[in-house]
N, C-alpha and C positions, 0 to 999 in steps of 0.2 A: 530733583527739584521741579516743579509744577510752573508751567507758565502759561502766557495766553497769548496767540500769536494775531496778526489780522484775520478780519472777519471774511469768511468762505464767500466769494462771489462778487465780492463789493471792496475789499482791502487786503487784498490778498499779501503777505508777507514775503518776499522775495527772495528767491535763493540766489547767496553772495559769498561772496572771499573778502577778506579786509583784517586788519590788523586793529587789536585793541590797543589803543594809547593813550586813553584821556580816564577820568572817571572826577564825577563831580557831585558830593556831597550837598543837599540842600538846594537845590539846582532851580532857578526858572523855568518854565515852558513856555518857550513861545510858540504861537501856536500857529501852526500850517496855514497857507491861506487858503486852501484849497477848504480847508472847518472854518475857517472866519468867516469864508465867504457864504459858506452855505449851510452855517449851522448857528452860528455866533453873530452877524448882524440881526440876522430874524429874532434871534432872542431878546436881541438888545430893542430890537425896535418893539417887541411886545412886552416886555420891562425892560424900564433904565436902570434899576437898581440891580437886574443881573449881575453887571461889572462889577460893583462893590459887594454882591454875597458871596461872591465867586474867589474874590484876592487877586481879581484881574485888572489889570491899567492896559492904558493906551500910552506908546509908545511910537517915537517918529523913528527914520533907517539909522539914527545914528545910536541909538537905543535907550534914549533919553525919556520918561517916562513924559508924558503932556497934560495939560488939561481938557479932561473931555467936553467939560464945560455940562451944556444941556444936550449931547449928542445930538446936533444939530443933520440937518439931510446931506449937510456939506462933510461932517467928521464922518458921516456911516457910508458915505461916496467913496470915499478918501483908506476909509477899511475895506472895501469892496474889492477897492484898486490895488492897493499894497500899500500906498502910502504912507498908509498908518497901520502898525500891527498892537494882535493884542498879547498879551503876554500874561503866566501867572506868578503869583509872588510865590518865594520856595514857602514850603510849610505842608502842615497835613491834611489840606485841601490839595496841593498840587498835585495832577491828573496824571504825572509823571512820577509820582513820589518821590521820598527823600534820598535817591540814588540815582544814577545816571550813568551808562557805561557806552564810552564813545568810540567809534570807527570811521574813518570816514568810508564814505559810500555814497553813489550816486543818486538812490532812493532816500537819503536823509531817514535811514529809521538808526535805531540804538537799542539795548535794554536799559530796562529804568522798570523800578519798583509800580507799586501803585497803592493809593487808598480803600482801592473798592477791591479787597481782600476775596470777595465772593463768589467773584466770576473766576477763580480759578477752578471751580467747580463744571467751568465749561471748558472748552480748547482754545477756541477761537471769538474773537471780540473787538480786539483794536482797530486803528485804524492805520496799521503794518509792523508799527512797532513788536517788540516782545516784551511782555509782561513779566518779570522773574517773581517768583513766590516767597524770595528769603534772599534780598537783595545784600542783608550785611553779608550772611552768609559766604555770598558773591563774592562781596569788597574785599573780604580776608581773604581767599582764595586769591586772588586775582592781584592782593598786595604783599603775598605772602613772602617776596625777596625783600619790603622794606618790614624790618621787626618793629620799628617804630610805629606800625600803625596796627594797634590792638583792637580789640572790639571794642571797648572800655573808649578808646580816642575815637574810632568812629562813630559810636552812640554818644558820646558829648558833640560833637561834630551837627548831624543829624538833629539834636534837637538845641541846636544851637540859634544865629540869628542869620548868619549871614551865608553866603554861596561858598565854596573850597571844592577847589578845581586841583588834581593832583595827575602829575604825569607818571607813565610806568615806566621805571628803569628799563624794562626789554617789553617790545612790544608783544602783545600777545594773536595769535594766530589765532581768524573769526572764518568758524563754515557753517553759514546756514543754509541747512539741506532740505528735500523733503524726502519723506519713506513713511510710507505703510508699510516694513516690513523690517524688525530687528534680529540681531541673532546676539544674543547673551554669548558672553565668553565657556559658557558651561555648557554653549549647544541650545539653551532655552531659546525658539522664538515666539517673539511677539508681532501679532496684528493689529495695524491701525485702521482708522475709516480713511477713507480716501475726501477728505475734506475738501479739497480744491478740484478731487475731480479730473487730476494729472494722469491717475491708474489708466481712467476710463477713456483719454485722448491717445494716452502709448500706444493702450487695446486698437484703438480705430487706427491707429499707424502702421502697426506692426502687421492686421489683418489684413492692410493693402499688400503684403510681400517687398519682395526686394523689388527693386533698390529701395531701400529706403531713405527721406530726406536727411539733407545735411545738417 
């Protein structure tokens, strides 16, 4: 399966250990502040109708959606600061698509689907998350010790109205690694580009000799 991890240089996706235990059908995004603040007031202040083309509200910490009113200097303060976050409604605008697979983690990334189908044709794009290619795909896999959830109930689910948050009976074991370098079980390997650039820092580590750092 095809995915898109964070963007080389700028978002780089993080190699972690964590345990899959959530997964959430139809899901919100809410959206980092670290993009509200520097992707998403800018926009809002050069369109207001951004927020409504988009299926995004403004919402206070308790997750209460608000009135943005005329997005005033004081609400676009107030998202700057945290105050106030922006959020997207689930649906097939949502930048996180209709699935959502959760671990916790200290980076706050997850897998979750996405809309813009096109960019799997790249590697790298997000902003650290991972992009899966075939997220139902995922869901059965992943919910494959509960028989009650078929494809059939997941695709009513998905294009249903509301969010469905489902726990996993056993949690599942999450390793995101990196390698430019696989070996197939039949001895096949494969080469990757060194997209982060990790190859090229080992190189300059390893060429200092021993000792090497801890």
């Amino acid at each position: 399966m095809k995915v898109v991890v964070g963007r080389a240089y700028r978002h780089k996706t993080p190699v972690l250990s964590s345990q899959l235990r959530y997964v959430v059908f139809r899901p919100y995004w809410t959206v980092p502040l670290s993009i509200q603040r520097s992707e998403m007031v800018p926009k809002i202040q050069k369109d207001p109708a951004y927020l409504a083309e988009n299926d995004l509200e403004v919402v206070n910490r308790n997750g209460q959606a608000v009135d943005a009113g005329t997005l005033s200097a004081h609400t676009l303060e107030q998202l700057r600061s945290g105050q106030l976050s922006i959020r997207q409604k689930p649906g097939p605008k949502n930048s996180v698509g209709l699935i959502k697979f959760l671990f916790p983690n200290e980076y706050k990334v997850y897998l979750h689907g996405t809309p813009a189908t096109d960019l799997f044709a790249k590697c790298d794009f997000s902003h650290g998350c991972i992009r899966v290619e075939d997220p139902v795909a995922l869901a059965l896999w992943v919910l494959r010790d509960k028989p009650e959830w078929s494809r059939d109930r997941i695709l009513a689910l998905i294009n249903g109205t509301s969010p469905v948050g489902v726990n996993l009976n056993k949690p599942i074991p999450v390793l995101i690694v990196y390698g430019t370098a696989v070996v197939e079980e039949n001895g096949e390997v494969h080469f990757f580009e060194d997209i982060y650039g990790y190859d090229a820092e080992l190189k300059q580590v390893l060429a200092k000799g021993y000792p090497y750092p801890g």
